[in-house]
N, C-alpha and C positions, 0 to 999 in steps of 0.2 A: 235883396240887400247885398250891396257889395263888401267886402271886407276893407276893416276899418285900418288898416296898414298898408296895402297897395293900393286899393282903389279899384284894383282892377278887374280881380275874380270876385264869383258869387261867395258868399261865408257858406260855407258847408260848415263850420265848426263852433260850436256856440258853448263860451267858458263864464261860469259864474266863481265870482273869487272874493273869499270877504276877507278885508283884512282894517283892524282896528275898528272895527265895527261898521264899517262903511264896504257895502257891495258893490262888487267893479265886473261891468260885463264887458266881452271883449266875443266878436262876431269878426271871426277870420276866414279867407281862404285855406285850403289842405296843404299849400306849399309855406305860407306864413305860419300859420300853426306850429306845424314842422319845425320851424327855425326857432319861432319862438321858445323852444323849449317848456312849452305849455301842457305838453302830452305825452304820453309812455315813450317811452322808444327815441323821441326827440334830441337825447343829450340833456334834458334839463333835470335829467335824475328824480321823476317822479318814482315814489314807489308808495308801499304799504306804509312804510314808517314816517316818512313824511306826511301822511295822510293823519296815522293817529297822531304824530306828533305837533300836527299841525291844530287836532283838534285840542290835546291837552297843552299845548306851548303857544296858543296865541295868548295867553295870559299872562306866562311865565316869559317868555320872550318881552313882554312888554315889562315886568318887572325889575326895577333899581337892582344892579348888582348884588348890594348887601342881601337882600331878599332872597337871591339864588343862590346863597352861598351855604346853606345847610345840607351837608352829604347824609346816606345812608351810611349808619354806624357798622354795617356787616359787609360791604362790599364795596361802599367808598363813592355811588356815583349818585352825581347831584341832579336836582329833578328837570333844571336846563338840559344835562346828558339825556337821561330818559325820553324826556319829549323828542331830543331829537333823534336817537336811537328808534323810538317806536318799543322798546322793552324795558322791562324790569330787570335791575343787575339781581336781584335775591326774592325770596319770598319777604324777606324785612322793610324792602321796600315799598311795599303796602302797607304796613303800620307807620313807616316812618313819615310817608307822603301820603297818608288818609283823607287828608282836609281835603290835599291839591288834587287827586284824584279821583275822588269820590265823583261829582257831577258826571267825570268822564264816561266814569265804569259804569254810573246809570244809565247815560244814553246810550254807551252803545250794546249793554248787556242784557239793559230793564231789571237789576237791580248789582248791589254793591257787596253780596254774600254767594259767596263761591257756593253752589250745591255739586256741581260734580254729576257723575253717570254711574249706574250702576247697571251691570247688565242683565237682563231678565232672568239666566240662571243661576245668574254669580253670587248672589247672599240672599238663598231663602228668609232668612231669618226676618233681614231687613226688610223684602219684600211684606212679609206678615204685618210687623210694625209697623210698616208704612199705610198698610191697607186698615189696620184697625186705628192705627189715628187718623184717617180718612172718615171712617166709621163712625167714630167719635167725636167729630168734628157736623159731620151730617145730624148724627144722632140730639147735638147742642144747640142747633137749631130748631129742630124740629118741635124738641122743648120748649123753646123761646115761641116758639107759634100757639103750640098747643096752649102756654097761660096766658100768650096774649088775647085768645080766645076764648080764655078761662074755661079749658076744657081741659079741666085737672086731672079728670081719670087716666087719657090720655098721658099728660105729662106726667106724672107716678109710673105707670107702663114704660116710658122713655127713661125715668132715673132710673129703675132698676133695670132694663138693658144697659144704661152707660156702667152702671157700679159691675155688672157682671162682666161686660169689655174689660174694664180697668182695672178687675181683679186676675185677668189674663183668661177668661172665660170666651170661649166662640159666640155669645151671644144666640145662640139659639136653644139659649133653656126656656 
């Protein structure tokens, strides 16, 4: 396939671009590419913020002015800034811009609720809690089997393991 700008070389370079809901593919030579300002390094100022902002601002870019004009109340910047910034001016601006950003955060997160890291020595406490509602969580099921079974004995055995969990008990009485 020769590239669809000169004519002349092979495309080495193959760009898929969607914009307003319509996919636009473009099969260029490495010296077209180049110029085009289609690629890192090029001059056309690709970067990381343009990328997210591209994913959250093809929306907002298409939206009536008036529509854009609601700023965040702690920091001042409006959700057209953000998109094209690639960040958040405050933490307020995740409440303030919930609706618009939520689809984002799902895709590129796989969900919309901050969990955060903790590190494996850093808060026994919480590691505990974490593992006995893991525990209890397994243990809730297992209940839900055993009556669907209607093997009651079973599930009796299973409540009073969970009641002993949840009284802050190691479950091994």
């Amino acid at each position: 396939m020769l590239c669809q700008h000169c004519n002349n070389h092979p495309a080495t370079t193959h760009i898929k671009r969607m914009a307003g809901g319509i996919v636009e593919e473009f099969h260029l030579c490495a010296a077209c590419a180049k110029a085009s300002g289609l690629l890192p390094g090029s001059g056309g100022g690709f970067n990381l913020a343009d990328l997210f902002g591209g994913m959250l601002g093809n929306s907002v870019s298409q939206q009536p002015a008036a529509v854009q004009s609601p700023r965040c109340a702690a920091c001042g910047l409006s959700l057209q800034e953000i998109a094209q910034s690639g960040h958040m001016g405050c933490a307020a601006c995740y409440d303030t811009f919930a609706a618009q950003i939520a689809p984002t955060l799902q895709r590129v997160h796989s969900s919309v609720q901050h969990i955060g890291k903790t590190p494996e020595d850093g808060n026994p406490a919480l590691r505990v809690r974490r593992e006995r509602e893991s525990a209890l969580t397994a243990l809730r099921e297992q209940i839900m089997q055993a009556v669907q079974e209607e093997n009651y004995e079973q599930a009796a055995k299973l409540r009073d393991e969970i009641r002993t969990l949840e009284q802050g008990g190691d479950g091994d009485a």
